[in-house]
C-alpha positions in Angstrom: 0.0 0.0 0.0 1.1 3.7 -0.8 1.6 6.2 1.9 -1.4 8.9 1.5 0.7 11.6 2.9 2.5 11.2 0.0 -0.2 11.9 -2.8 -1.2 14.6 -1.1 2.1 16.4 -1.1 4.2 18.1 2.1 2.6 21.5 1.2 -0.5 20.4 2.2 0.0 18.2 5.2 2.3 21.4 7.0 -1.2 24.0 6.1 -3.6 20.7 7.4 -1.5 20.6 10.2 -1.3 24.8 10.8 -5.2 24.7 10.8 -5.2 22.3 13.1 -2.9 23.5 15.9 -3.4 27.2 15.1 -6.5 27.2 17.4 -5.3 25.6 20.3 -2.0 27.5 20.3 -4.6 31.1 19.8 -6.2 29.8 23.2 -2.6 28.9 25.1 -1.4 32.7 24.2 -4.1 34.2 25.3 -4.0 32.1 28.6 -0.5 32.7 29.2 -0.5 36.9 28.3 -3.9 36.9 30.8 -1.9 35.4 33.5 0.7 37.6 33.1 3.1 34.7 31.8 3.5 35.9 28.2 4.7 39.9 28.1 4.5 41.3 24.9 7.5 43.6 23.8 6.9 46.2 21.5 10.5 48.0 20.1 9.9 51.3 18.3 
């Protein structure tokens, strides 16, 4: 048997991927900068 991932192409695994952890990693941040973990620096 082939390997699916392989038809489909890297390109397209990597943005399946992205969409899938992009939400849960949203919801971490915004955890993290609430509790005062996560400071965000701004340099001008």
């Amino acid at each position: 048997m082939s390997n699916p991932m392989v038809a489909v192409g890297p390109d397209a695994v990597v943005g399946a991927v992205v969409r899938l952890l992009t939400p849960p990693l949203c919801e971490l941040y915004a955890v993290l900068m609430r509790a005062g973990v996560v400071v965000v620096v701004v340099d001008d």
